[in-house]
C-alpha positions, 0 to 999 in steps of 0.5 A, spaced: 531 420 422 524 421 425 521 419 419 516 413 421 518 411 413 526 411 414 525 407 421 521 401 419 526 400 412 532 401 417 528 396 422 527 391 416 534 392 414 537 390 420 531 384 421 535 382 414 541 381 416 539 378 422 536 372 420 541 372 414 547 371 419 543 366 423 541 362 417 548 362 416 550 359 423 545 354 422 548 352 415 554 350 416 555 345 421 559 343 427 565 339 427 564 333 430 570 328 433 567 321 434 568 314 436 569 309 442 567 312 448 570 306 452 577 301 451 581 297 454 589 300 456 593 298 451 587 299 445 588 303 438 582 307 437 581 310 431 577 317 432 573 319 425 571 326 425 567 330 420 565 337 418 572 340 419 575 345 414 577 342 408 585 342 408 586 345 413 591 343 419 589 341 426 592 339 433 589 333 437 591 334 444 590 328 449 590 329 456 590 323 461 590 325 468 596 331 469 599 329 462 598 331 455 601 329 448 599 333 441 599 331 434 597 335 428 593 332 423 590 334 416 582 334 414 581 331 408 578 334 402 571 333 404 573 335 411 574 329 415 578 327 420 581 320 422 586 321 429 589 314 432 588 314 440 594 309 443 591 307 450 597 306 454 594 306 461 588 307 464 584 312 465 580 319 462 583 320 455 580 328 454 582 330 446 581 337 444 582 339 436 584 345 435 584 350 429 591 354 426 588 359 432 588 355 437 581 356 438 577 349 440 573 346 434 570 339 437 572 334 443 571 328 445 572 322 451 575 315 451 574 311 458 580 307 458 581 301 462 586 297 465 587 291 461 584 284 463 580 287 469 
């Protein structure tokens, strides 16, 4: 492959495919789990999500402190996603939405804090 010709076509090819793939990457968007960032122990928070693949199957896992609980939702049609976060006490609520692989698809935080103070 010494031929000058051959290389820069083979270089096109490749910078082709390049910026095919990061078109792509940047097409599709992320998965996003918003909401409250802050409530009060004893609260019910919805979460809506939204960039989700749709129909597909997902586990929200919450950790609080050293405890965790998981629940597995479903994304809609459109790809959104909606996850009711019981706040039973105080603390830092970490969510996690996993995919089918349990790879991590978004996050979010949820200060929760005492009630009446």
């Amino acid at each position: 492959m010494n031929n000058p010709y051959l290389i820069r076509r083979a270089g096109a090819a490749i910078l082709s495919l390049m910026l095919l793939f990061s078109t792509l990457a940047i097409a599709a968007p992320k998965a996003v789990l918003s909401g409250p960032s802050q409530a009060v122990a004893g609260d019910m928070v919805t979460l809506s999500g939204k960039h989700f693949t749709a129909g597909a199957t997902f586990t929200v896992k919450t950790l609080v402190g050293k405890r965790s609980s998981q629940e597995v939702v479903t994304a809609g049609s459109d790809g959104s996603l909606s996850y009711q976060l019981v706040t039973g006490n105080a603390g830092t609520y970490q969510l996690q939405v996993r995919d089918s692989r349990n790879r991590l698809v978004a996050t979010s935080v949820v200060m929760v804090h005492p009630a009446g103070g």
